[in-house]
Each structure stands twice: as C-alpha cells, then as structure tokens.
C-alpha positions in Angstrom: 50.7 59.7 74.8 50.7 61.6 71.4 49.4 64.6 73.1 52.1 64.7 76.0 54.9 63.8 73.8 53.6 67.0 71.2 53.9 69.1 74.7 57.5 67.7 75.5 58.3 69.0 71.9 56.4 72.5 72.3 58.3 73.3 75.5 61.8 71.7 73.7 61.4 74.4 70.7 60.4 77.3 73.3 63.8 76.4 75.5 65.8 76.0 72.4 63.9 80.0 70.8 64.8 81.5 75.1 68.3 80.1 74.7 68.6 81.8 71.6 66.7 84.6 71.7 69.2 85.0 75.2 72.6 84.5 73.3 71.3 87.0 70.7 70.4 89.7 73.3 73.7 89.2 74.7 75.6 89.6 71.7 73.6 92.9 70.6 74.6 94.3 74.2 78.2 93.3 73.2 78.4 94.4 70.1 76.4 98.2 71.4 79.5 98.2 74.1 82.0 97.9 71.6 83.1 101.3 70.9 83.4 102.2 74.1 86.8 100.0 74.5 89.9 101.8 74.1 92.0 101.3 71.2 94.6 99.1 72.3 98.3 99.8 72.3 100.3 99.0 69.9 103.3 97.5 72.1 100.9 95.8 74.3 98.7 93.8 71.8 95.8 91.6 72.3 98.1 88.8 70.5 100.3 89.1 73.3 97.5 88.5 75.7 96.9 92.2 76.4 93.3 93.2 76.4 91.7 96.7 76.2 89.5 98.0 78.6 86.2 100.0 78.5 87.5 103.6 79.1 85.2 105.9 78.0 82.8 105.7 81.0 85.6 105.0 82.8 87.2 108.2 84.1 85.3 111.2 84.9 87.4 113.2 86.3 87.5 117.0 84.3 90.6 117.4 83.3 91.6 114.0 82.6 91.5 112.1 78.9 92.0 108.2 78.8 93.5 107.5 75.3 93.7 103.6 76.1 94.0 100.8 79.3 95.0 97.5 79.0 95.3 94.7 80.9 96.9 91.0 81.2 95.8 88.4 83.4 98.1 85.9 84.8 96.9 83.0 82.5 97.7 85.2 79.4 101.1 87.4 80.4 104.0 85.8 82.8 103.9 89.7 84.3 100.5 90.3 84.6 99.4 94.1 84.8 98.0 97.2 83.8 99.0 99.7 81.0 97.7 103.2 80.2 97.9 106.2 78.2 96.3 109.1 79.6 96.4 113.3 78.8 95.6 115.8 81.3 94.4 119.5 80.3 94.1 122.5 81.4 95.4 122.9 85.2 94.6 119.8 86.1 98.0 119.1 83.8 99.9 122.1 85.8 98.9 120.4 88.7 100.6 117.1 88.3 103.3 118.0 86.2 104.5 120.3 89.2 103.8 117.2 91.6 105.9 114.7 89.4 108.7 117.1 88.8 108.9 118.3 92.0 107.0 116.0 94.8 106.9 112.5 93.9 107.2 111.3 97.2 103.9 112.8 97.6 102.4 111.1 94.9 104.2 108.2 96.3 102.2 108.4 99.5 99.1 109.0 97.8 99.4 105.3 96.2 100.1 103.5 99.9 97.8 105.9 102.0 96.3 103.4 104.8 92.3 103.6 105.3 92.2 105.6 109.0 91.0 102.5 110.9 94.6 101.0 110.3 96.8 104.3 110.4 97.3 103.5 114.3 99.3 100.1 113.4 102.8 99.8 112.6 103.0 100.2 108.3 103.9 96.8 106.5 105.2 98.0 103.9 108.1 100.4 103.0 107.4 102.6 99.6 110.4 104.3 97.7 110.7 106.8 94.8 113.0 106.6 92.1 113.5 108.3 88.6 114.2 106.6 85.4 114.7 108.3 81.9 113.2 107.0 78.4 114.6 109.0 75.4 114.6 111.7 76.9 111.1 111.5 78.6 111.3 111.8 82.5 109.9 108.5 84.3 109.0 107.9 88.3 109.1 104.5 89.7 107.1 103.9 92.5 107.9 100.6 94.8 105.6 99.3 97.3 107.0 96.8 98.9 106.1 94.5 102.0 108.4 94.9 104.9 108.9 90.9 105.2 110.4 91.5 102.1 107.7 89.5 100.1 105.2 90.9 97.8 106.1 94.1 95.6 103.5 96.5 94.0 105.7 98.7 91.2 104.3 101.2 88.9 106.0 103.4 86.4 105.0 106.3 85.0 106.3 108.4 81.8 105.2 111.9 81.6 105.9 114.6 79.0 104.3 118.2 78.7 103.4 120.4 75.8 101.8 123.3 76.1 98.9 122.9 77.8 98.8 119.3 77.9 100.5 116.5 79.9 100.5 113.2 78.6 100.9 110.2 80.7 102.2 106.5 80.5 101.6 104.6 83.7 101.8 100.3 84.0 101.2 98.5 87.1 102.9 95.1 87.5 104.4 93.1 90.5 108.3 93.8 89.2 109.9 97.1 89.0 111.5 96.2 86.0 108.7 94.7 83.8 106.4 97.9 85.1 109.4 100.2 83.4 109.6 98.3 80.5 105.5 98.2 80.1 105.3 102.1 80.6 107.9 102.7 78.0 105.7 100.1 75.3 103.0 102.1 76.4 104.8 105.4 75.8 106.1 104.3 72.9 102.3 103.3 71.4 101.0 106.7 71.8 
C-alpha cells in the first residue's frame, strides 16, 4: 500500500511540474509576442474595452504601414468594431489617394464584390457612398446595407496626404454614425 500510494504522489508532483512547466511556456510565448501588438489609440483605449491587435505580421503589402488596429467585442463596447491607423508610401499612396478623391464608388464596390459563384443571383444588398468632413480632413462613408432593410455594414475612412505619404483612419462598425465617430477617435490618436 505504501509503495502504491508513494506512486500516486510521484505522478501527483509530475502533473502538478507539466501544468506548470505548460502555463510557463505559455506565458514566455506571450510575453515574446508582445511587441509585436500595436500601440493602441489613444481615443480607443483598452479601459474602454478596446484591445490592440498584433500588426506587425499583419500586413504585407509594400507600400502599406500599420501604425495601430484595434478592436471591441460585443461583450466589451455597445458598438462593437474595428479601428485603424494606417500610412501608405510611395505610389501605392498616389494610388489611393486618387481613388478616394476621385472614385469612391469604386472602392465602394471593392468592399461588397460577390465571390463569382453568387454574381448570377439578384444582390441583397444595396451599398452607397457618401462624404463627411473632420477639421478639415476629407472622410468617405461607405454603407452596406441588406436590401430587407436589416443588417448594415458601415466603415468610415479619414485620409490626408503630405508629400509622399497618405495617412489613413478607417473603423468598421454596424452604425454609420458610431463608424464616423470611431474613425475621427482614431484620426484624432495619430
């Protein structure tokens, strides 16, 4: 019995050193991914239930520099959504400041472009284009909206070029009004 109950205990201390030795591992390959979250905005803070994504794995397009991304989740934010503050360079930032200046509607399209398979159906949803200002700053507001006149997908976007570089403020929400107001926190945090 001695000997059985000495092996209960033996295998009791190598569970408890796994379980450990697990939950440390873990927390080294948390704390080695650390850096790699963006920043945060300022407007859109973590007290608030915004969170900060990883970013800088994130986007590989050339041309394009993610300064920060954050997101709340239902449980956290009353709007859930998506914020972030990205810079273009080079002609990749010619290239969309010409399409959000002159073709939005084409960027527009580009957001609710149906996979091939269901192009031959009747669309259910209707998308429109609209411009807002901000101080100044020129803003699109792009509305995808179901045609039964249910769900809405709305995301704003303020842009502003200097020299060669374009930065960028787009949110993602499901209310045209709170995806304005979280572009313009998000503007206002760079």
């Amino acid at each position: 019995m001695t000997a059985s109950k000495s092996q209960t205990t033996g295998r009791g201390r190598l569970r408890s050193r796994l379980r450990f030795g697990a939950l440390a591992l873990g927390m080294i390959l948390i704390a080695g991914c650390a850096d790699h979250f963006g920043p945060g905005l300022v407007q859109l803070a973590a007290g608030r239930g915004w969170e900060p994504l990883p970013i800088q794995n994130w986007v590989v397009n050339d041309g394009i520099n993610p300064k920060a991304m954050v997101f709340c989740t239902p449980q956290d934010c009353e709007r859930p959504g998506v914020a972030a503050l990205l810079s273009f360079e080079g002609s990749e930032a010619a290239d969309m400041a010409r399409t959000l200046a002159l073709n939005p509607a084409r960027l527009a399209r580009e957001f609710s472009k149906r996979p091939k398979a269901k192009r031959a159906e009747k669309p259910k949803s209707t998308t429109t284009v609209s411009r807002f200002k901000q101080d100044g700053t020129d803003g699109i507001l792009v509305e995808i909206r179901a045609r039964d006149g249910g769900r809405l997908a709305a995301t704003a976007i303020l842009y502003a070029r200097k020299d060669t570089t374009l930065s960028m403020a787009i949110a993602v929400t499901d209310d045209s009004q709170a995806a304005q107001d979280f572009a313009r926190a998000t503007w206002a945090s760079r």
